[in-house]
Biopython code that builds the backbone (N, CA, C, O; Angstrom):
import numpy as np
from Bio.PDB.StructureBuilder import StructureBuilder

atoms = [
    (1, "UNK", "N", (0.843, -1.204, 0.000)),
    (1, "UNK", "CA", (0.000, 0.000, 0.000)),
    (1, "UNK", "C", (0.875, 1.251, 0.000)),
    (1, "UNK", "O", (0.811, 2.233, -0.738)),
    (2, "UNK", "N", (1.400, 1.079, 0.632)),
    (2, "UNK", "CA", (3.064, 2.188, 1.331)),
    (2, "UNK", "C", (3.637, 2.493, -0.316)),
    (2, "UNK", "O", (3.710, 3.617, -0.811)),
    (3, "UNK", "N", (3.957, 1.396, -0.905)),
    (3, "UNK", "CA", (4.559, 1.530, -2.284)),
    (3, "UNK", "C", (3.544, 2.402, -3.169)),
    (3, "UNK", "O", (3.903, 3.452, -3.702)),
    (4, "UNK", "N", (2.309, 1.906, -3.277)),
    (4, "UNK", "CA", (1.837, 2.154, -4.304)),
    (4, "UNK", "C", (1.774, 3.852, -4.100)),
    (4, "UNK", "O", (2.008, 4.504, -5.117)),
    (5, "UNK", "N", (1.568, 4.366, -3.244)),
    (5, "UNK", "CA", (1.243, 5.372, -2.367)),
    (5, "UNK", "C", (2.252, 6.407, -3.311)),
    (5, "UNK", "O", (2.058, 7.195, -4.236)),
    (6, "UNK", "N", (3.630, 5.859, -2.400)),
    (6, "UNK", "CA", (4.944, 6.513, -3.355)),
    (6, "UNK", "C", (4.866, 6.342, -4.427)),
    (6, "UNK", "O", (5.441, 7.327, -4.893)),
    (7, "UNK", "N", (4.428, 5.544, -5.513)),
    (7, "UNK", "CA", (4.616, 5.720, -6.614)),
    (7, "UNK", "C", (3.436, 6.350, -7.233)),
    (7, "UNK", "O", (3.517, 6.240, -8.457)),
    (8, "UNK", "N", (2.434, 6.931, -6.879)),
    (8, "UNK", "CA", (1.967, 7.863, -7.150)),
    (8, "UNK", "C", (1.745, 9.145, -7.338)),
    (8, "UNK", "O", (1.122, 9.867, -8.116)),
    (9, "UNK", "N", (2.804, 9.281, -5.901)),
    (9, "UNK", "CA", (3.012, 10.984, -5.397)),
    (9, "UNK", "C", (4.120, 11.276, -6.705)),
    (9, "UNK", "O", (3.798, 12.162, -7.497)),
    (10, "UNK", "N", (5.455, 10.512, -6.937)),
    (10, "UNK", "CA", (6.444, 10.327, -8.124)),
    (10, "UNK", "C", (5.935, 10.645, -9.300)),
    (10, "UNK", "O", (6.661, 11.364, -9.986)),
    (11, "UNK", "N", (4.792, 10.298, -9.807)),
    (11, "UNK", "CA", (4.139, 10.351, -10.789)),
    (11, "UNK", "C", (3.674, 11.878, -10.571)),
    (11, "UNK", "O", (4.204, 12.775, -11.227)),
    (12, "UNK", "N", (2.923, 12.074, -9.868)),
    (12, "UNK", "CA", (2.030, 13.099, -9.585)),
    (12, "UNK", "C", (3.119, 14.467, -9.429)),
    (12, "UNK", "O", (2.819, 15.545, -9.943)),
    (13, "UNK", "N", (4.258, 14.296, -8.747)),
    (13, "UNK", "CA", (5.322, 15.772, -8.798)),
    (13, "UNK", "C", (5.664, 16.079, -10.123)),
    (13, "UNK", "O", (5.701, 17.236, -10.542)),
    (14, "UNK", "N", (6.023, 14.670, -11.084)),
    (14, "UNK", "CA", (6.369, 14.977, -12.090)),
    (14, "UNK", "C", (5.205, 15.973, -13.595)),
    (14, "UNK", "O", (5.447, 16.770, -14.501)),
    (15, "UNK", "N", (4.066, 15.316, -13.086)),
    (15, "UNK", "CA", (2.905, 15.489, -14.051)),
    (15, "UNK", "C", (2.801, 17.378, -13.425)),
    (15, "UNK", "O", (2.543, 18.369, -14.109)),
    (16, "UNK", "N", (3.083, 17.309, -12.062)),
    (16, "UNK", "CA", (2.737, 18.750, -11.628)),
    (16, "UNK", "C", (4.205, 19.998, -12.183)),
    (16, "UNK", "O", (4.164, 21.216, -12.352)),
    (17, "UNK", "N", (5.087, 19.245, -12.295)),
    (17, "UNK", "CA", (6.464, 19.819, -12.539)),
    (17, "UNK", "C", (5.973, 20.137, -14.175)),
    (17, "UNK", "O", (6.131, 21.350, -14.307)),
    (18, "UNK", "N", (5.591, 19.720, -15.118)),
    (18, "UNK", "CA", (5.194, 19.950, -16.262)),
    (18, "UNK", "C", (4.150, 20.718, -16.480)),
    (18, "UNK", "O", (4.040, 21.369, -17.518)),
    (19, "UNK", "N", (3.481, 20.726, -15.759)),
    (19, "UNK", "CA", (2.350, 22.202, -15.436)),
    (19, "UNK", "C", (2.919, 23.142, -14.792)),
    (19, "UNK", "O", (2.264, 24.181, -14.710)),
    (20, "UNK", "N", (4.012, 23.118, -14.265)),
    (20, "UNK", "CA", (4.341, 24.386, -13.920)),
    (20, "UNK", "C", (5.136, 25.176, -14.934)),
    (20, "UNK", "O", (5.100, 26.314, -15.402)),
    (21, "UNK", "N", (5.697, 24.343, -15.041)),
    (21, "UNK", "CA", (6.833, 24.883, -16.415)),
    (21, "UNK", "C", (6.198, 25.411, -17.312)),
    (21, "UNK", "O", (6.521, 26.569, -17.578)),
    (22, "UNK", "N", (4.965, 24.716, -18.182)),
    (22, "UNK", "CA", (3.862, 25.402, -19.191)),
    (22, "UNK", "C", (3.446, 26.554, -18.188)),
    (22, "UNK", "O", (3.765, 27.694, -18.527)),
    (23, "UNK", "N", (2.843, 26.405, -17.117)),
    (23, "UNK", "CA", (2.447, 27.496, -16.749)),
    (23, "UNK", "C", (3.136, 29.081, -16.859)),
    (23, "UNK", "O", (2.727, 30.193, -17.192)),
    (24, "UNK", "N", (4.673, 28.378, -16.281)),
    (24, "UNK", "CA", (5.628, 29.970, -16.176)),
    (24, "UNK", "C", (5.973, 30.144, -17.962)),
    (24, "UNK", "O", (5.677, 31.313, -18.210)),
    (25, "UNK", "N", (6.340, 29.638, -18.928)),
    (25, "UNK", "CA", (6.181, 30.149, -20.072)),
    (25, "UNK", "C", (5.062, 30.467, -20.515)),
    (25, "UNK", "O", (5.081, 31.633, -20.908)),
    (26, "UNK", "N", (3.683, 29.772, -20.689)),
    (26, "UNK", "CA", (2.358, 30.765, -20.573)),
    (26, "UNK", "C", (2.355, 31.992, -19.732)),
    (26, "UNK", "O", (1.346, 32.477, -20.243)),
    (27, "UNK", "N", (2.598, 32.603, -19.109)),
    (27, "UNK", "CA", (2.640, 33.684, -17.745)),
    (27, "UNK", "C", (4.078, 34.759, -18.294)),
    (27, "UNK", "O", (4.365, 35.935, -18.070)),
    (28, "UNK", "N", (4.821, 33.507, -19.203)),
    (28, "UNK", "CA", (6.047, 34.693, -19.732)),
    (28, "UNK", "C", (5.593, 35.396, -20.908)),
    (28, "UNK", "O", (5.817, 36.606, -20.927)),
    (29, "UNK", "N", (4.833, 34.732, -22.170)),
    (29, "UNK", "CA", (4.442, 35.081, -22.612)),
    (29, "UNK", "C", (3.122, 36.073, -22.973)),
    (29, "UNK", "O", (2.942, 36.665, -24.037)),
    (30, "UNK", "N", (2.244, 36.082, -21.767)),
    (30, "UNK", "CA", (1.674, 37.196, -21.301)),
    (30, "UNK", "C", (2.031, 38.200, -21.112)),
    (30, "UNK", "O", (1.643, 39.311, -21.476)),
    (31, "UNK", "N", (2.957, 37.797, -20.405)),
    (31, "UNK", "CA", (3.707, 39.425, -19.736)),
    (31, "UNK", "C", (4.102, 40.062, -20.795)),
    (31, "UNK", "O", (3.707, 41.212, -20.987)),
    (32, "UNK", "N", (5.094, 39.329, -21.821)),
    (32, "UNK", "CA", (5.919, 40.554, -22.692)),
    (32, "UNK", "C", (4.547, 40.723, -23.628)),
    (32, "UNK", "O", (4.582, 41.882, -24.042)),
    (33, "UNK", "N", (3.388, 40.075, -24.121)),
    (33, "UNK", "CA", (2.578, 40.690, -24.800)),
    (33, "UNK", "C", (2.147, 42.129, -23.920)),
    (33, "UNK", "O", (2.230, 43.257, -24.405)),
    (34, "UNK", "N", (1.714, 41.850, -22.652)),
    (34, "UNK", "CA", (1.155, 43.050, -21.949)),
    (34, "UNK", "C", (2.017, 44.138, -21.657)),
    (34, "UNK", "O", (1.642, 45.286, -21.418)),
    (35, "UNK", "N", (3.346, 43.676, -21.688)),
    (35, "UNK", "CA", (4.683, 45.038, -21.698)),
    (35, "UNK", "C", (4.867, 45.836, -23.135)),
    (35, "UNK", "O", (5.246, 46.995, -23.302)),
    (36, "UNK", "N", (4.440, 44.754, -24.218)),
    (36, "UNK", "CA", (4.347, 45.234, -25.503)),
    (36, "UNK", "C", (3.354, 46.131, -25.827)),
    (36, "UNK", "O", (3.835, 47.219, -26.145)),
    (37, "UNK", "N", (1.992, 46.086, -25.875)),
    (37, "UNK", "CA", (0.773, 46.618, -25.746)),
    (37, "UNK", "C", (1.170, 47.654, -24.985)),
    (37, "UNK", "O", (0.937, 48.621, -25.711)),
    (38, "UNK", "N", (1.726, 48.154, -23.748)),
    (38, "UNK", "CA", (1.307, 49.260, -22.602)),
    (38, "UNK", "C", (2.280, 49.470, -23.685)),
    (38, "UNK", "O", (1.490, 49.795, -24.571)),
    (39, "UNK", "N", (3.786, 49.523, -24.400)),
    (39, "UNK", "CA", (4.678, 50.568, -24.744)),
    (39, "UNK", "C", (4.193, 51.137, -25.591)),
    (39, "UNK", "O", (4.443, 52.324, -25.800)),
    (40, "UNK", "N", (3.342, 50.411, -26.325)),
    (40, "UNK", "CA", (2.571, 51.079, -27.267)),
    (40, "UNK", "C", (1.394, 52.467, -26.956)),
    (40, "UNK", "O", (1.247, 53.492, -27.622)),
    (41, "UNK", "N", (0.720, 52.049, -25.776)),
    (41, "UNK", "CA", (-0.291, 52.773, -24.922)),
    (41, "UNK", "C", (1.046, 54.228, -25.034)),
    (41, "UNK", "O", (1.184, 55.130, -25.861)),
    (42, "UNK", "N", (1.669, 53.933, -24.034)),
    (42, "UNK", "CA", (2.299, 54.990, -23.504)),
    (42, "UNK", "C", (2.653, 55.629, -25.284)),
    (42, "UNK", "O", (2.364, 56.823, -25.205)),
    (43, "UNK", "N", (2.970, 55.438, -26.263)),
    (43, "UNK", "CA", (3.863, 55.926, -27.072)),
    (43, "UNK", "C", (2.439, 56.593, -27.813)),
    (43, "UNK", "O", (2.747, 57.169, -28.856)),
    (44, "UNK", "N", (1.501, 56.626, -27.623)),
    (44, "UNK", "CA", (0.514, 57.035, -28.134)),
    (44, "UNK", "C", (-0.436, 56.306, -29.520)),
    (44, "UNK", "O", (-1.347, 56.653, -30.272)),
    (45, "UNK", "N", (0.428, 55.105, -29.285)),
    (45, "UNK", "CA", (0.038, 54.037, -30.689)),
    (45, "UNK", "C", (-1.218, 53.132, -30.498)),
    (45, "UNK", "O", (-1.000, 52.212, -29.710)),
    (46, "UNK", "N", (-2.010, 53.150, -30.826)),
    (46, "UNK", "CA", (-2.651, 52.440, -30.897)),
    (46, "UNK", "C", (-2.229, 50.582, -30.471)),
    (46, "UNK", "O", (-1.584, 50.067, -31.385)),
    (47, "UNK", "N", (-2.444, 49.853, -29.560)),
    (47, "UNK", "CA", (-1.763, 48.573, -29.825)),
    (47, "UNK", "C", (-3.221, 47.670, -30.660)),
    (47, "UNK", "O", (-4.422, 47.928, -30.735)),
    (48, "UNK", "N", (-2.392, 46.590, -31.159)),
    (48, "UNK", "CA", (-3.264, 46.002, -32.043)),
    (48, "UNK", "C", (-3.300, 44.697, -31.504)),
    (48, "UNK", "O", (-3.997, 43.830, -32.032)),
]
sb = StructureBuilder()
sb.init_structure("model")
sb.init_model(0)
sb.init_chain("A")
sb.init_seg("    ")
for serial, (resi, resn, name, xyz) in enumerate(atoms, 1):
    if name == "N":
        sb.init_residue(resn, " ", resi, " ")
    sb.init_atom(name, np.array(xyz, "f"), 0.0, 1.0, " ", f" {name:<3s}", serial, name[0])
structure = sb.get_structure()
C-alpha cells in the first residue's frame, strides 16, 4: 500500500512539474505581450 502510495506521489510531482513549467512560459508570454501593448499605450500608438 506504502509503495503504491509513493509511486503515485512520483508520478504526480512529475505530471505537476510539467504544469508548472507550461504554466511559467504561458505567464512569460503574457507578460511581454502586456509590456508590448502598454509601450505602445504609452507611445501614443494604438496597440493592435
Amino acid at each position: 500500500m506504502a509503495d503504491d502510495i509513493t509511486d503515485l506521489t512520483a508520478h504526480t510531482d512529475l505530471a505537476d512539474r510539467g504544469q508548472l513549467v507550461q504554466a511559467s512560459i504561458w505567464l512569460l508570454s503574457v507578460a511581454t505581450q502586456q509590456a508590448a501593448s502598454f509601450r505602445f499605450t504609452i507611445r501614443g500608438t494604438p496597440a493592435t
